[in-house]
Backbone as CSV, one residue per row, in Angstrom:
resi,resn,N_x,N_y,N_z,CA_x,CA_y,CA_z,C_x,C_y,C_z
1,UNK,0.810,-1.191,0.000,0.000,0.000,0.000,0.860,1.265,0.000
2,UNK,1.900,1.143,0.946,2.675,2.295,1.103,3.509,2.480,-0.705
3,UNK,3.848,1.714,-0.965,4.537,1.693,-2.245,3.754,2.234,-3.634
4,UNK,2.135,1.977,-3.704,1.307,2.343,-4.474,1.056,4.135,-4.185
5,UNK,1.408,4.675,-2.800,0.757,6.058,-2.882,2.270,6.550,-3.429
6,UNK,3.255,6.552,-3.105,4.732,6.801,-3.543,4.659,6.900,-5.092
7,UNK,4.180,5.490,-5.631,3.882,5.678,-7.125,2.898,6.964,-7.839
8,UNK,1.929,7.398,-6.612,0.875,7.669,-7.280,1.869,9.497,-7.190
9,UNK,1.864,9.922,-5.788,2.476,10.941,-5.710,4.054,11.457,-6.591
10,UNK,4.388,10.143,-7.149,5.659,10.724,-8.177,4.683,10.635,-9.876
11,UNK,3.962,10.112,-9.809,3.326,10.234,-10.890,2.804,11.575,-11.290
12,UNK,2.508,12.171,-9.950,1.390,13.530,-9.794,2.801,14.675,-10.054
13,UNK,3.662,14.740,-9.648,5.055,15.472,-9.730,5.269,15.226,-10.724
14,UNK,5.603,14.306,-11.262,5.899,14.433,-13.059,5.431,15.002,-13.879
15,UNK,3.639,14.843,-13.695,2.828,15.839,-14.842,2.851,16.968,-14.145
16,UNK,2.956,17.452,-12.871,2.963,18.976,-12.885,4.279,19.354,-13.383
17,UNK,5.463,18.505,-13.341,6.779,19.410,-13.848,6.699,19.322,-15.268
18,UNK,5.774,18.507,-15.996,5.673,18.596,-17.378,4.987,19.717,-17.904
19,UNK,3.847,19.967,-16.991,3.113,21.098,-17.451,3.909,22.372,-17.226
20,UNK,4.266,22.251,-16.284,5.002,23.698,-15.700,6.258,23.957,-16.447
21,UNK,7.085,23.005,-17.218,8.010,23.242,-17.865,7.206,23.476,-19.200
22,UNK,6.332,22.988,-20.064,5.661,23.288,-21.081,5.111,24.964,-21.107
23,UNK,4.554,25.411,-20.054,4.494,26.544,-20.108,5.071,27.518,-19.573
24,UNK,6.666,27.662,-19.387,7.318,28.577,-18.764,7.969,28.402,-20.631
25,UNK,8.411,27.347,-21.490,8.386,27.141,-22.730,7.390,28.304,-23.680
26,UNK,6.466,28.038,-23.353,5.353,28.879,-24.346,5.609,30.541,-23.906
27,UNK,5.564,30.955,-22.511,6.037,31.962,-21.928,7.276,32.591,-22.567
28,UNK,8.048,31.787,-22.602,9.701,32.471,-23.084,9.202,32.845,-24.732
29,UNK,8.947,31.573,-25.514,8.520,32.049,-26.264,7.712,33.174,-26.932
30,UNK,6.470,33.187,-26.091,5.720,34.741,-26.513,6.781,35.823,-25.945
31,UNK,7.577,35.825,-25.339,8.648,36.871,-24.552,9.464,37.140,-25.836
32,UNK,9.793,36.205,-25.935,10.799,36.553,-27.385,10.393,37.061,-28.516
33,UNK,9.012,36.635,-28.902,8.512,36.875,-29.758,8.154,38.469,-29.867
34,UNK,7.643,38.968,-28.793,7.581,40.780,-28.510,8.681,41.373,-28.961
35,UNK,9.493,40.740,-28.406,11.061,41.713,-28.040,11.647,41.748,-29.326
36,UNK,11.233,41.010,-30.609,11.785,40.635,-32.109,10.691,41.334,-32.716
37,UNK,9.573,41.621,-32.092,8.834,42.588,-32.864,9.494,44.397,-32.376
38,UNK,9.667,44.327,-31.315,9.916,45.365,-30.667,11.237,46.038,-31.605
39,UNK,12.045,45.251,-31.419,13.527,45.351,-32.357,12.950,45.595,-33.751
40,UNK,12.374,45.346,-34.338,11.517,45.949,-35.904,11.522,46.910,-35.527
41,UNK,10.718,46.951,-34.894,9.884,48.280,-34.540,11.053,49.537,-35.027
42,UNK,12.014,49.329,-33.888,12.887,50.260,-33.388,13.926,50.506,-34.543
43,UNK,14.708,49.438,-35.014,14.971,49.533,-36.382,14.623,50.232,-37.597
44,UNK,13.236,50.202,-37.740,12.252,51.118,-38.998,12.377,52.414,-38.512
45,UNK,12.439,52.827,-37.135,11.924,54.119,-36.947,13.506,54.595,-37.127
46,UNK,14.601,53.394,-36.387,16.179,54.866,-36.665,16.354,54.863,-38.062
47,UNK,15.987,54.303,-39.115,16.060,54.497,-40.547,15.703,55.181,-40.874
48,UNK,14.022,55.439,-40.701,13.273,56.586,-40.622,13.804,58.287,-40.384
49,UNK,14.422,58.292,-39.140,15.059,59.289,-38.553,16.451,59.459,-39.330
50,UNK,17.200,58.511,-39.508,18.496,58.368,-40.520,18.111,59.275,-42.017
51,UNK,17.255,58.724,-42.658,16.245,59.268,-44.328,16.093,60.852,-43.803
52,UNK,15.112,61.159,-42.932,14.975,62.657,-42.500,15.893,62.997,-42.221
53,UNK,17.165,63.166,-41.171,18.106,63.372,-40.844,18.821,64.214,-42.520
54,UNK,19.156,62.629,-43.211,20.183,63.225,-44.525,19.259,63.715,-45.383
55,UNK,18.103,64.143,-45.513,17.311,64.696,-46.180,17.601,66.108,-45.737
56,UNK,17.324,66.540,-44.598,17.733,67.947,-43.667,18.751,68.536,-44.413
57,UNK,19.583,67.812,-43.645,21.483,67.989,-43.693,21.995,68.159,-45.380
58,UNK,21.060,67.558,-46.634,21.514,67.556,-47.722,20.796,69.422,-48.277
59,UNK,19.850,69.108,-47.891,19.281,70.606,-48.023,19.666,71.636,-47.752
60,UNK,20.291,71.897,-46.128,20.866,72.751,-45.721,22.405,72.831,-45.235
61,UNK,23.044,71.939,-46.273,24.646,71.985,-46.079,25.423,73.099,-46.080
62,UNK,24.811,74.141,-47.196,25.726,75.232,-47.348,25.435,76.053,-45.939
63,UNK,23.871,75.978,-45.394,24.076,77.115,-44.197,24.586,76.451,-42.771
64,UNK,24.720,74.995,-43.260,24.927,74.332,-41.624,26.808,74.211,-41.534
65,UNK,26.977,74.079,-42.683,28.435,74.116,-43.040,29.566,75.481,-42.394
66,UNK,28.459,76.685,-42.955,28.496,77.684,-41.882,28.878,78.188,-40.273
67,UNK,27.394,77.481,-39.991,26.765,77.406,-38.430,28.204,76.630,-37.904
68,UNK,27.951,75.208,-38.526,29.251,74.042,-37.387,30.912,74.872,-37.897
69,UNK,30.998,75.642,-38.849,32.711,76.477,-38.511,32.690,77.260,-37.238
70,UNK,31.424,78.378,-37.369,31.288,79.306,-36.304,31.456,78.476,-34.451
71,UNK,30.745,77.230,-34.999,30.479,76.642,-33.447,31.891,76.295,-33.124
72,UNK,32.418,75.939,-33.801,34.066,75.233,-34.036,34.935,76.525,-33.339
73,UNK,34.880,77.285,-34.356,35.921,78.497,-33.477,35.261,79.322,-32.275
74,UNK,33.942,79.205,-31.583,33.634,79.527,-30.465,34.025,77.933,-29.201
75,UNK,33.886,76.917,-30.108,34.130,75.765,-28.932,36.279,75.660,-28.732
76,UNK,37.178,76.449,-30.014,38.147,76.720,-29.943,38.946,77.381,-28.825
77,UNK,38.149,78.748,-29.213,37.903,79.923,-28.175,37.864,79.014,-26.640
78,UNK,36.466,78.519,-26.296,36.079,78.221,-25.334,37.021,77.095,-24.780
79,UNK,37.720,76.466,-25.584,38.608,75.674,-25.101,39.875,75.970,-24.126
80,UNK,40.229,77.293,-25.007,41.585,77.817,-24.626,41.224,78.528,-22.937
81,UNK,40.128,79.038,-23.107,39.882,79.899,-21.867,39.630,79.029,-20.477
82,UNK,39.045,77.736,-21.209,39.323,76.576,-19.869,40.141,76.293,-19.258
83,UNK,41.266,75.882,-20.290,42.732,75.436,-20.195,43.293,76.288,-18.946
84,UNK,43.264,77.344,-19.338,43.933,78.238,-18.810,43.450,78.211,-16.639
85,UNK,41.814,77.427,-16.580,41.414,78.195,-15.154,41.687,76.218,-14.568
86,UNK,42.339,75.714,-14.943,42.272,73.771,-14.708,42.656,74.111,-13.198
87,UNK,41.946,72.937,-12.202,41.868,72.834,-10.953,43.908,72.570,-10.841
88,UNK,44.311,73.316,-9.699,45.903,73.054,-9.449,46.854,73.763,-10.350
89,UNK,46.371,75.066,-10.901,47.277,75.457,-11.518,46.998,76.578,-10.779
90,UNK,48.050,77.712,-11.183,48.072,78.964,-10.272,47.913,80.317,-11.180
């Protein structure tokens, strides 16, 4: 008798670890499955932003070409005047 409930109770543990491993399975799966849509997702849109971006930048090269010298010799400027105040110098 004692030997038949032993059977019965490892029997009962087996199908719950079957089930429970079957659906932590299906789980990962739909998990993955989001996260590979998600990655589309995110992909289309920096392309998106990439296309607009050099669309911008092709349009307005001659005045941005401009703008980024000016920023250049004010971040020049601004460089030198740092240099000069650095923590430990006198």
């Amino acid at each position: 008798m004692d030997s038949n409930i032993y059977e019965i109770v490892g029997l009962i543990r087996d199908i719950a670890f079957i089930i429970c491993f079957s659906l932590i399975c299906i789980f990962l799966f739909l998990t993955i499955k989001k996260i590979n849509r998600l990655l589309e997702s995110l992909t289309r849109h920096s392309q998106n932003v990439e296309n607009i971006t050099d669309t911008i930048a092709g349009k307005f090269s001659g005045r941005i070409g401009l703008f980024s010298g000016i920023l250049k010799l004010f971040s020049l400027v601004g460089g030198f005047s740092r240099k000069k105040h650095r923590k430990g110098d006198n």
